[in-house]
C-alpha positions in Angstrom: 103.3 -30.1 182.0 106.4 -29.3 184.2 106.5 -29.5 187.9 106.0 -26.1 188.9 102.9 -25.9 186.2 101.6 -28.8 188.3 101.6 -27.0 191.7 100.6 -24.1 191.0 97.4 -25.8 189.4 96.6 -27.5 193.0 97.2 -24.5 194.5 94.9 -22.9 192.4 92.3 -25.5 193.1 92.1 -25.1 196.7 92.3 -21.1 196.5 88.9 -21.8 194.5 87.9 -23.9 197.1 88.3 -21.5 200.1 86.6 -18.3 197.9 83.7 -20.9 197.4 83.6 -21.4 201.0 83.1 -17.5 201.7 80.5 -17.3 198.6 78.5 -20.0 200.3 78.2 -18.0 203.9 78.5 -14.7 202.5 74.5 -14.0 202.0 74.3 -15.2 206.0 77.4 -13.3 207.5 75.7 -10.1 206.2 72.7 -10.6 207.9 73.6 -8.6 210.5 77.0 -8.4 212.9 75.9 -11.1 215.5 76.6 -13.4 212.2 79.5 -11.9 210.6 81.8 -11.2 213.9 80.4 -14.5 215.9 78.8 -16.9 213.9 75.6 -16.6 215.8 77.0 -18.9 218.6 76.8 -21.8 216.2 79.9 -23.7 215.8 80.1 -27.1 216.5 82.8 -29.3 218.5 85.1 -29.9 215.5 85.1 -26.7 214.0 85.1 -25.0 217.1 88.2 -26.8 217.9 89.9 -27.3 214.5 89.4 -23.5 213.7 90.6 -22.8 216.7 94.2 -24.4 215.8 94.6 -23.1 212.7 94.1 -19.8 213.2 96.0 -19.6 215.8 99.2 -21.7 214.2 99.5 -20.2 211.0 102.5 -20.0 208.1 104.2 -20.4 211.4 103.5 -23.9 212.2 104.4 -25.0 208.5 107.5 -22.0 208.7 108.9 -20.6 211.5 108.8 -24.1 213.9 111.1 -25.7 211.4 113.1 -23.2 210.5 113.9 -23.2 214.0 114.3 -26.5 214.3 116.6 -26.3 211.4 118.8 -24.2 212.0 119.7 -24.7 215.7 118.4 -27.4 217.0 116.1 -29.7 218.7 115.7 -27.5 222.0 114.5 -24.3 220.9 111.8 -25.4 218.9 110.7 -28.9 221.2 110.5 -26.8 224.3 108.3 -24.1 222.4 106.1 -27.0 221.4 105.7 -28.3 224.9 104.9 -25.2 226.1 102.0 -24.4 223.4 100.6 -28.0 223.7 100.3 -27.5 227.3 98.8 -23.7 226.9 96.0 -25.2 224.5 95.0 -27.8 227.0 94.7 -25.7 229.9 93.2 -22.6 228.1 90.3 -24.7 226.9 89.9 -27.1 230.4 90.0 -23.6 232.6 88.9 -21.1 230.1 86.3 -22.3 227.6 83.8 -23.1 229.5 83.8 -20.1 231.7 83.8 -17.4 228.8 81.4 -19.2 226.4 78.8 -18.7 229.6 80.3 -15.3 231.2 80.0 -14.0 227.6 76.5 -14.6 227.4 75.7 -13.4 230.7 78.0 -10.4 230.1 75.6 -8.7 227.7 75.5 -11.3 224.9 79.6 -10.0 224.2 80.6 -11.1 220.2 83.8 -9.6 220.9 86.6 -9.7 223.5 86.8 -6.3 223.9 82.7 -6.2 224.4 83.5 -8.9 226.7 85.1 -7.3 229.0 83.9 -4.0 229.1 80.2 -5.5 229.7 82.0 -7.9 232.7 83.6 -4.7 234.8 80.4 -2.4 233.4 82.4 -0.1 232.3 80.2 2.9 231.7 83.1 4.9 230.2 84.6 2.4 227.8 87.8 2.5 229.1 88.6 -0.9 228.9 86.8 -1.4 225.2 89.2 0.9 224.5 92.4 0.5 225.4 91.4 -3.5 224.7 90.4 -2.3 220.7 94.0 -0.9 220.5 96.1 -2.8 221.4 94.1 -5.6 219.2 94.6 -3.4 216.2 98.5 -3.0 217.2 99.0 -6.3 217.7 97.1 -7.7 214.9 98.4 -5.5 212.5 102.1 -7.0 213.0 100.4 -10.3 213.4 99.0 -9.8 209.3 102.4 -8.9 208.6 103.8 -12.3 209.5 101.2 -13.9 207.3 101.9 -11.8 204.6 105.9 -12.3 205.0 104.4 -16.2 204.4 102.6 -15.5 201.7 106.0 -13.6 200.0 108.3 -16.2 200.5 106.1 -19.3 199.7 105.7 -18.2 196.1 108.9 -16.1 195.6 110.7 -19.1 196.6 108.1 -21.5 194.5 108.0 -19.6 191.2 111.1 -17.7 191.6 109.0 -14.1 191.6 109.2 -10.7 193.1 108.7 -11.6 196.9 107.4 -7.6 197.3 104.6 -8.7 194.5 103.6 -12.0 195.4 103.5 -10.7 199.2 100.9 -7.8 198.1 99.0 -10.5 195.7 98.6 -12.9 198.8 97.4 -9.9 200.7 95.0 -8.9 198.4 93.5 -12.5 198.4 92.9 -12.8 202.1 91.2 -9.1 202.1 88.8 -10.2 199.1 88.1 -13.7 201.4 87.6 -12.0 204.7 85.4 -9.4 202.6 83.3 -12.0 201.4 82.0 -14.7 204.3 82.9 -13.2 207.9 83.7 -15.1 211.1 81.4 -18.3 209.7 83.0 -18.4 206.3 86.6 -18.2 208.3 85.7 -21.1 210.8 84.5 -23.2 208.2 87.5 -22.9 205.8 89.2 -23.0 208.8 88.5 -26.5 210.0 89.6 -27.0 206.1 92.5 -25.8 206.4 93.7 -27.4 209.3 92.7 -31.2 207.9 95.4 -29.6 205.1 98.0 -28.8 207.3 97.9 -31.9 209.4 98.1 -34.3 206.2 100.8 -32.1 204.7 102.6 -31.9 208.1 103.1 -35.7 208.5 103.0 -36.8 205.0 106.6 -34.5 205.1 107.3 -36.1 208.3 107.0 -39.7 207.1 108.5 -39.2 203.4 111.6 -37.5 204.7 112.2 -39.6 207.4 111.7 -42.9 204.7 114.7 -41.0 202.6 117.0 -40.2 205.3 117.4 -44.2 206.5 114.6 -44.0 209.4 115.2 -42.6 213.3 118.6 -44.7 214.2 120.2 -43.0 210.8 118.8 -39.2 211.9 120.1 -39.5 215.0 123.7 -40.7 214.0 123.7 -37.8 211.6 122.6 -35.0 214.0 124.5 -36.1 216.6 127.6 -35.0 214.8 126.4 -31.2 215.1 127.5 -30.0 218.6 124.3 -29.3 220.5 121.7 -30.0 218.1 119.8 -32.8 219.0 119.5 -32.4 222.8 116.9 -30.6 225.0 119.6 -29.1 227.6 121.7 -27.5 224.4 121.8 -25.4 221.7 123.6 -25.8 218.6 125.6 -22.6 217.2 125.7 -22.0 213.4 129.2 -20.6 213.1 127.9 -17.0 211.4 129.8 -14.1 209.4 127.9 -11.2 208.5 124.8 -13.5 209.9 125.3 -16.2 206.6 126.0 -19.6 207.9 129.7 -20.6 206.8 130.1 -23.8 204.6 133.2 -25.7 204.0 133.2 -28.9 201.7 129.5 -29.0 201.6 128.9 -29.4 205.3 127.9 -26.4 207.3 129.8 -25.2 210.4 129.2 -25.2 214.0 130.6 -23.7 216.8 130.6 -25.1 220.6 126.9 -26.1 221.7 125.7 -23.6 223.8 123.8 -24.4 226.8 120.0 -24.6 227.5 119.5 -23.9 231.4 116.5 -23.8 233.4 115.7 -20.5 232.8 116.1 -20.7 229.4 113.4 -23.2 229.4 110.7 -22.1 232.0 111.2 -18.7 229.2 110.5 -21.1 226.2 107.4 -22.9 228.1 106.0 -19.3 228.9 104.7 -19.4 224.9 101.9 -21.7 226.7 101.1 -17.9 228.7 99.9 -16.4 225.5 96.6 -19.1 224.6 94.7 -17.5 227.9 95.2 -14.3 225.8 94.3 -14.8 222.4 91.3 -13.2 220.7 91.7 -15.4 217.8 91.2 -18.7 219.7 89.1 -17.0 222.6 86.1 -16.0 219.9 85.9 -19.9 219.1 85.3 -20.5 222.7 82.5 -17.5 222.7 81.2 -19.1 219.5 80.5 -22.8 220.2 76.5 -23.6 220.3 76.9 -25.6 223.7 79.1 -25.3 226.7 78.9 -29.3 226.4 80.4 -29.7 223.4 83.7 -27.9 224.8 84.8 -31.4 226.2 85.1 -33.4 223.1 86.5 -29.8 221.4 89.5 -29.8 223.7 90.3 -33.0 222.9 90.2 -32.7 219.4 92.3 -29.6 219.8 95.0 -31.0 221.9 95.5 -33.9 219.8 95.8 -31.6 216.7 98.5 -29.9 218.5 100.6 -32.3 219.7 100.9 -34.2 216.5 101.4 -30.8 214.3 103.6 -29.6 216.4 106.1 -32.7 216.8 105.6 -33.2 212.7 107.2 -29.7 212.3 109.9 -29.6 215.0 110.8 -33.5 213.2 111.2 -31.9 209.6 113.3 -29.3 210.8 115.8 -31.8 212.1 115.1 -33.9 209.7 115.8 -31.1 206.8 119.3 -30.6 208.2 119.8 -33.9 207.7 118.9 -33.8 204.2 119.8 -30.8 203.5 122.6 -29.6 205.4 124.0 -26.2 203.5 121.1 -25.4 201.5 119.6 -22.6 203.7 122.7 -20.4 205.2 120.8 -17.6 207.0 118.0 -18.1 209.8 115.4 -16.4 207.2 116.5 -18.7 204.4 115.7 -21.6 207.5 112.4 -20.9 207.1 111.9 -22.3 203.6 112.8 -26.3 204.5 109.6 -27.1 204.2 109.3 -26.1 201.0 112.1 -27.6 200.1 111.6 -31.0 201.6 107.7 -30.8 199.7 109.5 -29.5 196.6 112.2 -32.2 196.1 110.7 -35.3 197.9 106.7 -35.2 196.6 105.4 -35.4 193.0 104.4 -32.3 192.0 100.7 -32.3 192.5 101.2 -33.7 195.9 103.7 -30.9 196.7 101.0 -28.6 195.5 98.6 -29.7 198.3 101.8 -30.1 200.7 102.2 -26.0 199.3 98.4 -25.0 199.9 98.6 -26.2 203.7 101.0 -23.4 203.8 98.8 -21.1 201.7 96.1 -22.6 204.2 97.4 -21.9 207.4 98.3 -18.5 206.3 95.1 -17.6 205.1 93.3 -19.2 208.2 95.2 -16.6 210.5 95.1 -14.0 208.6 91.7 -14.1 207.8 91.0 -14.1 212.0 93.4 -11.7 212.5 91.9 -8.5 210.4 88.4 -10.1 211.3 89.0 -9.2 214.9 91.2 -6.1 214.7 88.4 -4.2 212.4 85.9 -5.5 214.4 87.8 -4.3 217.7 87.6 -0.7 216.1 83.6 -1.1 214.4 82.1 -2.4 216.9 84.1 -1.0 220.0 85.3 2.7 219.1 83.4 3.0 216.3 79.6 2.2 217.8 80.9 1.5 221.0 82.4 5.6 221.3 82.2 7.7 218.6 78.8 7.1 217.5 76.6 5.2 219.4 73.4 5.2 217.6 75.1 3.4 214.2 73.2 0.9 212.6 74.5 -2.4 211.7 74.9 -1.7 207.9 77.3 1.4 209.0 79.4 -0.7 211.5 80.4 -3.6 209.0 81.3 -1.1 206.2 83.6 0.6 208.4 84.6 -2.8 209.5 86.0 -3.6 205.9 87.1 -0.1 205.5 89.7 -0.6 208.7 90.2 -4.2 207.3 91.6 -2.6 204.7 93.8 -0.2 206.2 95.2 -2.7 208.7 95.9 -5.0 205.9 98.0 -2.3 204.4 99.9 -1.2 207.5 100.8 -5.3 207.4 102.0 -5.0 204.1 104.5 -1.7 204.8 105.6 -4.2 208.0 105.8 -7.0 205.6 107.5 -5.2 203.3 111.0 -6.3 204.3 111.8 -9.6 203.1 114.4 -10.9 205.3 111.8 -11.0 208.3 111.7 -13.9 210.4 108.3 -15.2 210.7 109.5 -16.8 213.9 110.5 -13.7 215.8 107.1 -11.5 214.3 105.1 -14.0 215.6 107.0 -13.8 219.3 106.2 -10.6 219.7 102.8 -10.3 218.7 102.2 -13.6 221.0 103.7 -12.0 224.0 101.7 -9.2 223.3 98.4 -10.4 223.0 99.4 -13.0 226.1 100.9 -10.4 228.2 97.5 -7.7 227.6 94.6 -10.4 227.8 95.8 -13.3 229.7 96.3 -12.6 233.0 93.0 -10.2 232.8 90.8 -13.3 231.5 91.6 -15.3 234.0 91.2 -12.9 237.0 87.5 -11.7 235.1 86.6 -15.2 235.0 88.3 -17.2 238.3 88.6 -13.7 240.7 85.4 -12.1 241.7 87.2 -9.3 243.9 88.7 -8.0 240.3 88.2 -4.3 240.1 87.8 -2.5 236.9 91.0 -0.2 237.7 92.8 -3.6 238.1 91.6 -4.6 235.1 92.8 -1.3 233.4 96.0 -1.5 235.4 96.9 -5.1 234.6 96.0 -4.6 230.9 98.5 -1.5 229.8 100.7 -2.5 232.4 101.2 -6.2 230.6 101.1 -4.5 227.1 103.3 -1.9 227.7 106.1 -4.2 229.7 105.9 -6.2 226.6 107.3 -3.3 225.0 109.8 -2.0 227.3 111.0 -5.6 227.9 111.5 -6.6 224.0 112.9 -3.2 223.2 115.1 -2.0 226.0 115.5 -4.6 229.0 116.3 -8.1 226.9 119.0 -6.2 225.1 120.8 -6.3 227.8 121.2 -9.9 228.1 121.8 -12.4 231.3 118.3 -12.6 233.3 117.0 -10.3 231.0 117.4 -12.2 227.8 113.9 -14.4 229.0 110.9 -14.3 226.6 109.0 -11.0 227.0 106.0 -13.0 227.6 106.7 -14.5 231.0 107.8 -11.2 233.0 105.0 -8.9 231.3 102.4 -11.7 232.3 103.7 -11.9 236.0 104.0 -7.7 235.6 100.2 -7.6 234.6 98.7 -10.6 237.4 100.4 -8.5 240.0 99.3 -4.8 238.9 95.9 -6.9 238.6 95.7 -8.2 242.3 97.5 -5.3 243.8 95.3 -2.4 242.2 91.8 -4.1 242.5 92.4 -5.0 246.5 93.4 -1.0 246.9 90.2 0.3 244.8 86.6 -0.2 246.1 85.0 -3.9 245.7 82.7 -4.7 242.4 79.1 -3.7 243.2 76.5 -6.3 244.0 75.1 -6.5 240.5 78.5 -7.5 239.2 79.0 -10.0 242.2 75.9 -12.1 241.1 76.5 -11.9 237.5 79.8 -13.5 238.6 78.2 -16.1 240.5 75.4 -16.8 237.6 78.0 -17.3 235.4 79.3 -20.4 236.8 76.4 -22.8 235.7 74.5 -20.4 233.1 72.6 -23.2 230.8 70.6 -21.7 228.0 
């Protein structure tokens, strides 16, 4: 049995695995759309918490963070870590608490955009709405960095069609999602992210073994200008954006520098966890506002070592291998590689399904939330109020479906960067929802025309700042994330102290709230 026979057998397995997981919950999720958007408020600590992480890290924790790594350096990718490790502490010290009990005083919200319209009772559904698009906007390019995942992972494995093995991997998750809803997702979930962890430092430690230990990486990627410092950049001499090699060794130019700015940009990632829907639910979900203390800390701890596992195989990979990936797409795939050459080949399977894992886990959460955003927001919440549950989760799947297939056209070219789809669609989500979540749940004097306000004005700078303004370069060239958050908190503050304070019955919902036990 060759090797490739071998992995594709243990991915097999845990494919089985996962589909079992959404057979099991399946006859419970369609009980009714409490169960199969929330879970019934019934997760525990660890797979509140372990979820949590995995759907929120995807093929970009096992991808995009070493391909990063790889192809430029330490500083890029270690300040990016710092910055999310950070973000998941704080979002679940400040915000887990307060939204698991806001939500439930709120109306009994199972989704964000619920959530806040039942906070600012919002009579019109202004804020459902505009909250339920730019979910399905953002979520939509959010699948297509899963799918580009799922293409590359077995193009680059088997040698394939990337276009066909990016559709099959699609087709998987919809079938999956189909099948269990948000319990069968959390659950396969905490699954997958036990997978990715092992995989993650099993690399780690195997790769570092073959390259002579830490004193021999650092002697070797030293030699690259900028590449193994926080304050620099390494520059990957480029022509027609291929990586010039001469005598095996790839070529640098002068390490750029990393300045302050630079870096308070790159930290700004930590901005987008206050506005994540994915990781948000999980905190909406948990059984007790109790168990939220040991969840952080599982969740935190999951983070930090991920994250420096897969910045360390990045360097390490360059080490290793130094000209076998020539274009920042191509960077991507040194995990693969490293699993590929340095495990057996069942082993290298697994190390392969924490990729398939992590992929799935997001993706899963990701068209979970955007078709329930539209079902239950637009859909019951607008166009036809009187729907019954049975009529709101089929047009759930129906949108499912259609926002899987918008991914796939996004997906569809194959030199995408996973790193720079998921960017966007972070700053996005981080720019829209973060600053209004922590104004709903920390400002009492928030209006709901600030919370309109702060919500397209942070979504749409995200736009104008990505498309037209970083272009330009110099101050401009910061992460999209950071000025469309600050953008946002100040249309929040300035708009809701012009507009007429929230009525009483919103005040002492506010203040009921902050010790709600039930």
């Amino acid at each position: 049995m060759d090797g490739n026979t071998q992995i594709f057998i243990a991915m097999c397995i845990y494919m089985l695995v996962v589909i079992g997981i959404g057979l099991y919950f399946a006859k419970r999720a369609n009980e009714n759309s409490n169960n199969y958007f929330l879970g019934g408020r019934s997760l525990g600590p660890w797979i509140a918490a372990m979820s949590a992480e995995a759907s929120d890290m995807s093929g970009w924790l096992l991808m995009g963070l070493p391909g990063v790594a790889y192809w430029c350096g330490l500083a890029d990718a270690a300040w990016t870590a710092i910055g999310l490790a950070l973000g998941t502490y704080l979002n679940w010290l400040l915000v887990s608490k307060r939204l698991r009990r806001y939500s439930a005083v709120a109306g009994n919200a199972i989704t964000i955009p619920d959530y806040f319209s039942n906070r600012f009772h919002d009579k019109k559904k202004i804020l459902m709405s505009i909250a339920a698009i730019f979910i399905l906007v953002f979520f939509t390019v959010y699948a297509a960095s899963c799918f580009v995942t799922c293409g590359k992972l077995f193009s680059t494995l088997f040698g394939l069609s990337y276009h066909s093995m990016m559709i099959a991997g699609a087709i998987f998750v919809i079938i999956y999602t189909f099948l269990g809803g948000f319990l069968a997702e959390s659950t396969s979930d905490f699954l997958q992210s036990i997978v990715m962890i092992i995989a993650l430092v099993a690399i780690f430690i195997v790769s570092s073994i073959t390259a002579g230990g830490p004193s021999e990486i650092a002697e070797n990627v030293r030699n690259i200008p900028g590449f193994f410092e926080f304050f620099g950049i390494a520059q990957p001499t480029m022509v027609d954006g291929v990586q010039q090699v001469q005598n095996g060794e790839p070529l640098f130019g002068n390490s750029a520098n990393y300045g302050f700015l630079t870096i308070i940009s790159t930290l700004s990632w930590g901005l987008g966890y206050f506005g994540m829907p994915q990781v948000l639910l999980r905190f909406m979900a948990i059984r007790k506002v109790d168990e939220l203390k040991t969840s952080r800390r599982i969740a935190t701890t999951w983070a930090v070592i991920s994250m420096t596992a897969a910045v360390m195989i990045g360097i390490i990979g360059r080490v290793l291998y130094p000209d076998a990936l020539t274009t920042s797409g191509q960077a991507e795939n040194i995990f693969i590689l490293m699993s590929t050459k340095l495990l057996p080949p069942l082993l290298a399977g697994l190390a392969m399904a924490g990729i398939l894992a992590a992929t799935i886990s997001s993706s899963d959460s990701y068209l979970l939330i955007a078709a329930s955003a539209f079902s239950k927001n637009i859909f019951q919440g607008i166009l036809k109020k009187n729907a019954t549950d049975k009529q709101v989760m089929t047009v759930s799947r129906i949108i499912l479906v259609i926002i899987a297939i918008l991914g796939m056209i996004i997906a569809m070219d194959e030199n995408s960067v996973i790193f720079k789809v998921v960017s966007f669609a972070w700053a996005g989500f981080g720019a829209t929802f973060g600053p209004i979540m922590l104004f709903s749940l920390f400002w009492k004097r928030t209006t709901i025309e600030g919370a309109v306000a702060g919500m397209l004005s942070g979504g749409i700078s995200v736009f104008v700042w990505k498309l037209v303004l970083r272009p330009l370069g110099g101050v401009f060239g910061i992460y999209e994330l950071m000025p469309a958050f600050l953008i946002s908190c100040i249309f929040i503050v300035v708009v809701s102290l012009l507009t007429k304070e929230p009525s009483k019955v919103i005040l002492q919902e506010f203040e009921k709230a902050k010790t709600y036990e039930y």
